[in-house]
ROKE-808289 format. One line per field, with one value per residue (C-alpha): chain; x, z, y; residue in one letter. Coordinates in Angstrom, 1 decimal, decimal comma, always signed. Each point is the difference from the previous one (the first is absolute). Layout:
! ROKE-808289
cadena [A|...] .
X [X|...] .
Z [Z|...] .
Y [Y|...] .
residuo [A|...] .
//
This chain:
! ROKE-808289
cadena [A|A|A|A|A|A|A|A|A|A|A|A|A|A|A|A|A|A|A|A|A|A|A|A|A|A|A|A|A|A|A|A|A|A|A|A|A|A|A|A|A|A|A|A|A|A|A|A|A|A|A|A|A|A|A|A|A|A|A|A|A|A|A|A|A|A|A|A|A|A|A|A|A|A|A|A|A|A|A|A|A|A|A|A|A|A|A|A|A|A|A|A|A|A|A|A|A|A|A|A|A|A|A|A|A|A|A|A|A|A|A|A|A|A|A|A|A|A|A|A|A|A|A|A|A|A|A|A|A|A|A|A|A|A|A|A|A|A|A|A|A|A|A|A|A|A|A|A|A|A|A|A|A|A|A|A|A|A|A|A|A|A|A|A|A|A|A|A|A|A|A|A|A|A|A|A|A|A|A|A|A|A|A|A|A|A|A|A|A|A|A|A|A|A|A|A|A|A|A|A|A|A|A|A|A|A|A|A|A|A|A|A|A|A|A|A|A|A|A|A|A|A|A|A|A|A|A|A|A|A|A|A|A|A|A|A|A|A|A|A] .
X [+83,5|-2,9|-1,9|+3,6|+0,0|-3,3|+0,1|+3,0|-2,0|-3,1|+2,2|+1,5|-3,0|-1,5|+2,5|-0,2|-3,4|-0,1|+2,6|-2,5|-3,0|+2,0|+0,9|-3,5|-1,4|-1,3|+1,5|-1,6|+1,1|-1,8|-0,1|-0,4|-1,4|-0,3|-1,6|+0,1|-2,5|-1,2|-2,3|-1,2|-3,7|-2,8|-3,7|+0,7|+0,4|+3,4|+0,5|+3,5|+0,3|+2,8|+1,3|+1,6|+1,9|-2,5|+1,6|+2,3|-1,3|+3,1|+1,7|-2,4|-3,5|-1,7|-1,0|-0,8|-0,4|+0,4|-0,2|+1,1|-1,8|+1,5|-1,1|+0,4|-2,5|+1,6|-1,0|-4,1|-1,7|-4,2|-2,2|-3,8|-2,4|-3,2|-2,2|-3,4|-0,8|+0,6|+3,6|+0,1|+2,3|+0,5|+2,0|+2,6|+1,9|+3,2|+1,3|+2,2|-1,2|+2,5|-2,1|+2,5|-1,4|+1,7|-0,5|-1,6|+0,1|-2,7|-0,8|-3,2|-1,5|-1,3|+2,4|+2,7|+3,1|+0,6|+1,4|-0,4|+1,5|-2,0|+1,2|-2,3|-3,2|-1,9|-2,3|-0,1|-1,4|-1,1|-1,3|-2,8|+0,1|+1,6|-1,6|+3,3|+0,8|+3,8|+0,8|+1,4|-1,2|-1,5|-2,8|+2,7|+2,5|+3,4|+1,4|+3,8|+2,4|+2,9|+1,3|+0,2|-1,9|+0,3|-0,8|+1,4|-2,6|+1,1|-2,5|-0,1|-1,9|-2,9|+1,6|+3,8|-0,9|-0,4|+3,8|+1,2|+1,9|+2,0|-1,9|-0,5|-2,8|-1,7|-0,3|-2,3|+0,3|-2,7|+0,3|-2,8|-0,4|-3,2|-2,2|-3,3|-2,0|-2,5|-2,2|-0,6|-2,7|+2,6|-2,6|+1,8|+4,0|+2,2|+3,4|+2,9|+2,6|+3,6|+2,0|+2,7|+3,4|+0,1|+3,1|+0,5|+1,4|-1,4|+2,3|-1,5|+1,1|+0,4|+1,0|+0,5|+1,4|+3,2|+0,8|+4,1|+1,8|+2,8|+4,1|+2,5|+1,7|-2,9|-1,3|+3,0|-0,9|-3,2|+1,9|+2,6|-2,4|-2,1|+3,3|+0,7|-3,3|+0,0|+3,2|-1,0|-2,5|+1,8|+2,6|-2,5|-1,5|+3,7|+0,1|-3,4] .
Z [+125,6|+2,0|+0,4|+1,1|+2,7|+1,0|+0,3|+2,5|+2,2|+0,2|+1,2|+2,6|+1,1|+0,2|+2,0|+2,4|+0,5|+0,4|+3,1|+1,2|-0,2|+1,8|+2,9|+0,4|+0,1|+3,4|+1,6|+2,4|+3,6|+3,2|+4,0|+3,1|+3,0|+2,9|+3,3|+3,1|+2,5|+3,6|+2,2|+2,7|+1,1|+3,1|-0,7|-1,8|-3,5|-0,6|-3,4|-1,5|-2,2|-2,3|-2,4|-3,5|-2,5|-3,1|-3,3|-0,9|-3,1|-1,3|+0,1|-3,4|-0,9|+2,7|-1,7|+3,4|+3,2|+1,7|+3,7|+1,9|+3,3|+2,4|+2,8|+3,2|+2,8|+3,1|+3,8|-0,7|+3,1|-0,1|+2,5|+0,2|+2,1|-0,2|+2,2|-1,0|+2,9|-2,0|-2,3|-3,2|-3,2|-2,5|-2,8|+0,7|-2,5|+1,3|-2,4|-0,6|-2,3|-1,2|-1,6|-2,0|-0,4|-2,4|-3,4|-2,6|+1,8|-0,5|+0,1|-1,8|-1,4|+3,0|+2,7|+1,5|-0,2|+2,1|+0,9|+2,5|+1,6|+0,9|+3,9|+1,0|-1,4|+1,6|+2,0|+3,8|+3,0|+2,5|+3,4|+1,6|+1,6|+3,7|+1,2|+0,6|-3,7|+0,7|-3,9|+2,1|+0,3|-2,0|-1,2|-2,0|-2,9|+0,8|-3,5|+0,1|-3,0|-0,5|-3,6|-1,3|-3,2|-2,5|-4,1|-2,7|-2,2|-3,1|-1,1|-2,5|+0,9|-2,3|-0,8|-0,3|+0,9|+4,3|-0,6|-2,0|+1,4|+2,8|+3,5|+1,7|-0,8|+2,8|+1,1|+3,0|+0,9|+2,2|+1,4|+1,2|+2,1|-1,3|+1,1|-0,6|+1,5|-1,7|+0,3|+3,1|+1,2|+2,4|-0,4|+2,3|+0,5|+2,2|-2,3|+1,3|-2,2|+1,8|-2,8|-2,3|-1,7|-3,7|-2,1|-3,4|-2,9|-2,8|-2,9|-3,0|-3,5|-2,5|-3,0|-2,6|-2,8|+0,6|-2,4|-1,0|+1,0|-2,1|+0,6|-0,8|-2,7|-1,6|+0,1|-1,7|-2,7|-1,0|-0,1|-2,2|-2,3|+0,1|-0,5|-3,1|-1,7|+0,6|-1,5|-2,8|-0,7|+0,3|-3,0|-2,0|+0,1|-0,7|-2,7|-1,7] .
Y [+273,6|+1,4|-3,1|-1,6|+2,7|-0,3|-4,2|+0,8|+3,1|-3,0|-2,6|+2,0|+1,5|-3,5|-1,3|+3,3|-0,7|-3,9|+0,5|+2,4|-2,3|-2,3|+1,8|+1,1|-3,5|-1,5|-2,3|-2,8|+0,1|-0,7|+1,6|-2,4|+0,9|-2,3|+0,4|-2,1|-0,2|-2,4|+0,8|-2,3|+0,8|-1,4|+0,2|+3,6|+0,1|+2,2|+1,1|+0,8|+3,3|-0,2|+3,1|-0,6|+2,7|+1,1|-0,5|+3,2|+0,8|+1,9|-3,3|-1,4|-1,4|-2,7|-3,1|-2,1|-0,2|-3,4|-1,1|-3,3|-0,1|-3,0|-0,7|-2,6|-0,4|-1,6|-1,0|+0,5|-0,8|-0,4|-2,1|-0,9|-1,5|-1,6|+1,5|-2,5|-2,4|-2,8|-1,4|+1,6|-0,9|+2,6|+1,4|+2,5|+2,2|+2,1|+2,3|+3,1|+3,2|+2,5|+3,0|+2,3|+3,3|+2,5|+1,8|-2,0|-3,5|-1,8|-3,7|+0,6|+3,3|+1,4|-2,4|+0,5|-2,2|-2,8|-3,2|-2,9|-2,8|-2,9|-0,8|-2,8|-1,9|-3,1|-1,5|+0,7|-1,6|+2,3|-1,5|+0,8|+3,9|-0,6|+3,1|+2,0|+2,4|-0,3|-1,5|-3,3|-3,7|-1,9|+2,1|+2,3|+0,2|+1,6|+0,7|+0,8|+0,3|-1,7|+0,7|+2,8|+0,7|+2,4|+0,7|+2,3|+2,1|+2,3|+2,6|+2,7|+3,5|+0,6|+3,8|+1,4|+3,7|+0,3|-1,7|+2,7|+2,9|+1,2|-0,9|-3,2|-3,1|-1,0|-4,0|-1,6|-2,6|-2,1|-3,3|-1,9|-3,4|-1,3|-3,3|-1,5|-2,7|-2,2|-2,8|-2,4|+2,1|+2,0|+3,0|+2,6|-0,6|+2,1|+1,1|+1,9|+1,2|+0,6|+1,2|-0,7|+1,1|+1,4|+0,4|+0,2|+2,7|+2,3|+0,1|+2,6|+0,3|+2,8|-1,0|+2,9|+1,1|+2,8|+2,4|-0,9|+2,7|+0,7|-0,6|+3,2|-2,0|-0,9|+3,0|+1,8|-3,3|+1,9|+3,4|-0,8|-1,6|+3,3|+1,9|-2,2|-0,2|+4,3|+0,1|-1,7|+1,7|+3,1|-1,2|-0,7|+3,5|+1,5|-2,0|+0,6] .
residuo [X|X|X|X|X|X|X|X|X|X|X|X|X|X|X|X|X|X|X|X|X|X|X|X|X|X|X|X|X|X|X|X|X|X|X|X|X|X|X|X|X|X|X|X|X|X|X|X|X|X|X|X|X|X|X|X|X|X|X|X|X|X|X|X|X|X|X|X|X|X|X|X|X|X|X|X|X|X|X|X|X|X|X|X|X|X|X|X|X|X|X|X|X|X|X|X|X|X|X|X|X|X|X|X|X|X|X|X|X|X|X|X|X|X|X|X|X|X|X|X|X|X|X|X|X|X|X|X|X|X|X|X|X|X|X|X|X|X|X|X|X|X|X|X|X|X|X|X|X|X|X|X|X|X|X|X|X|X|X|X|X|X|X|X|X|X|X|X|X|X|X|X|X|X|X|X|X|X|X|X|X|X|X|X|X|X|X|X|X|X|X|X|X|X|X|X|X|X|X|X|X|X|X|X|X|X|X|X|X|X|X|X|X|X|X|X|X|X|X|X|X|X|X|X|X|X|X|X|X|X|X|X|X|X|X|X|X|X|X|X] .
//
């Protein structure tokens, strides 16, 4: 009779505690943030300083951090000019840098993140210098853009904790209209950068485990079946 009653307190109490262990379990979920940014900018580099939320850490346990930086560079304007006596034909390159600089992102160990666009690449004939250095004639190259380009880069931080608590994350953000000249023997070119517009969005990811929290109903589940298994057990010591 007593192992009867104590085969019935186990069960009970099993089943008390299985709910529980349930409603303790994590659950996966995930926070977005997205920020948007532009800024149009001359011969000056102008960076962009965004703010994101830290992880609340009440809410569970981090398990990753993700962020999707976009970005589109539009209206980049750049000239050169040959200033040798004589015509010159060389390689030019036209591209667009976007450094992001926050916690833990790194391209390499000790890099920081970026990402580029290639704007323009090929050969160039440059005439010979006309004597006046106003970037027009024949002895320059008026680069002007007039599609805008742009890329998409996912990168994980190489550590959870500066996004963990109850403050902000810094992001910068710093564009930068690059060019370089090679070959032809065009030993000492003129450049002058005018400028350009960047655009683009910073979308970062938490994903984390939350702690289930509990419904009433549920709750009064794991009472009753508390209640029971006591009762139970307070039978079986009336009747020992």
């Amino acid at each position: 009779m007593i192992g009867h009653w104590l085969k019935r307190i186990l069960q009970y109490s099993a089943w008390a505690i299985l709910v529980a262990v349930e409603l303790g379990s994590a659950e996966a979920d995930q926070i977005i943030q997205t920020r948007d940014y532009g800024v149009v900018a001359g011969n000056v580099t102008v960076p962009v300083d965004l703010a994101f939320d830290q992880f609340d850490p009440h809410l569970g346990a981090l398990s990753d951090v993700e962020f999707v930086f976009e970005f589109e560079v539009r209206s980049a304007s750049i000239d050169f000019e040959n200033t040798d006596a004589s015509p010159k034909v060389a390689h030019v390159g036209i591209e667009k840098i976007v450094n992001y600089v926050g916690p833990g992102l790194l391209a390499h160990s000790d890099t920081a993140l970026f990402d580029f666009v290639n704007l323009f690449e090929g050969l160039v004939n440059f005439g010979a210098f006309d004597g006046n250095p106003d970037f027009m004639g024949p002895d320059s190259f008026n680069f002007r853009q007039v599609i805008p380009v742009g890329h998409i880069l996912s990168a994980t931080p190489t550590s959870l904790s500066p996004y963990v608590g109850t403050n902000t994350v810094p992001l910068e953000i710093i564009g930068i209209l690059g060019a370089s000249i090679s070959s032809g023997g065009l030993t000492n070119p003129s450049g002058r950068i005018n400028g350009d517009e960047l655009i683009g969005a910073v979308t970062l990811r938490y994903n984390f485990g939350r702690v289930a929290v509990p419904e009433p109903s549920t709750l009064s589940l794991v009472g009753i079946g508390l209640f029971i298994c006591f009762s139970l057990f307070g039978t079986w010591l009336a009747r020992s």
